[in-house]
C-alpha positions, 0 to 999 in steps of 0.5 A: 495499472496503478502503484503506489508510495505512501511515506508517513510524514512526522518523527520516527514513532516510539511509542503506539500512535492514534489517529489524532497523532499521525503527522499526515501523509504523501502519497506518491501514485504512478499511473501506469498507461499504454498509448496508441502510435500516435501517442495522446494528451489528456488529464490523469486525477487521482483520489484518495477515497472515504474508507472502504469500512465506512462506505460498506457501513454506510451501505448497510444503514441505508439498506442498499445494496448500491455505494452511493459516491465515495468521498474524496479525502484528497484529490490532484489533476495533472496534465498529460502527454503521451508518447506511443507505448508504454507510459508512467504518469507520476500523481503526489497527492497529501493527506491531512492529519486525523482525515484518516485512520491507521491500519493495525495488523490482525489482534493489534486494530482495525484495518482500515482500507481506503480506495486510490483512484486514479482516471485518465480523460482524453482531450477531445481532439486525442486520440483515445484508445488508451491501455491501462497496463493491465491489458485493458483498453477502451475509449474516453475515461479509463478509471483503476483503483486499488485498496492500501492502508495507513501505516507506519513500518519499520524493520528494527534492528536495534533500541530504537528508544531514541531513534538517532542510535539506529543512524547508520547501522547495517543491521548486523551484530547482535540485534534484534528482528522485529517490527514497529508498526505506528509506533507498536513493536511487533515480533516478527514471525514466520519471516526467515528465508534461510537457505537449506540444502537440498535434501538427500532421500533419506531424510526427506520424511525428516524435512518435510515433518520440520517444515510442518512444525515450522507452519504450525508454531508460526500460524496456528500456536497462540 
């Protein structure tokens, strides 16, 4: 099992960025891994790969079923040693400027996916049977993989024009609820958790047409 940290490197964006102006990445990969009693010493690398959109592309030009290899935007190889049980091994890989494209939420872009692969390789005199947190083992190479997107997120609760007046605020008061994504403002919808009471029978009916309303305005009215 692999999760995975992925800060935007540069100032807090006010204004929508492209691709050309995002400042790069560092991407922070744990690497989860189970070792047998006798513990295990080997090498764990990891890979940010080609965009998922581009390979899938690349596939329906050939006119090929099969992905040839994905490019690596960045890659990093550490030595391991580990003890019996469970085991993280921490990978910080980084991420060039314009070597990527941002993910936008759905109406605002694209979402560009792009594969984090991570792979554990025995030494040769270590013992190899090796989990890979998800209740998986086996002998020799173990490679997991995950999808993420670029993006900048930020809850703001307050003008964030000029991004020093929002330093230690608490997000109480009378401020705002909604989202910057690139740099873009995005209203946040749907994203209240309000504590109710449990509902009495008689009003069921009462709460039960509320939420639907609730799902409908938030998911379907445009």
């Amino acid at each position: 099992m692999l999760t995975c940290v992925i800060p935007m490197k540069g100032d807090y964006p006010t204004a929508p960025l492209t691709d050309a102006e995002a400042a790069g990445w560092t991407v922070e990969v744990r690497v989860h891994l189970i070792a047998p009693i006798t513990g295990a010493k080997g090498t764990v690398t990891v890979a940010v790969d080609e965009s998922v959109n581009t390979a899938r592309n690349a596939r329906k030009q050939q006119g090929t079923g099969f992905a040839a290899a994905a490019a690596a935007i960045a890659k990093e190889t550490v030595a391991a040693s580990l003890v019996s049980g469970n085991n993280t091994v921490t990978v910080t890989l980084t991420v060039p400027p314009q070597t990527v494209s941002l993910w936008w939420p759905n109406e605002m872009g694209a979402q560009s996916l792009y594969n984090i692969t991570a792979s554990w390789t025995p030494d040769s005199d270590s013992d190899s049977n090796i989990g890979d947190g998800d209740g998986g083992e086996g002998t020799g190479i173990i490679t997991i993989s995950r999808r993420v997107g670029f993006r900048f997120v930020a809850l703001v609760t307050g003008d964030d024009a000029d991004p020093s007046t929002l330093a230690g605020g608490d997000g109480t008061g009378n401020y705002t609820m909604r989202l910057n994504v690139n740099g873009a403002k995005l209203w946040s919808r749907g994203v209240s958790n309000n504590e109710r009471p449990t509902p009495p029978p008689l009003n069921f009916l009462f709460y039960i047409q509320t939420y639907i309303f609730q799902l409908y305005y938030c998911y379907f009215w445009r």
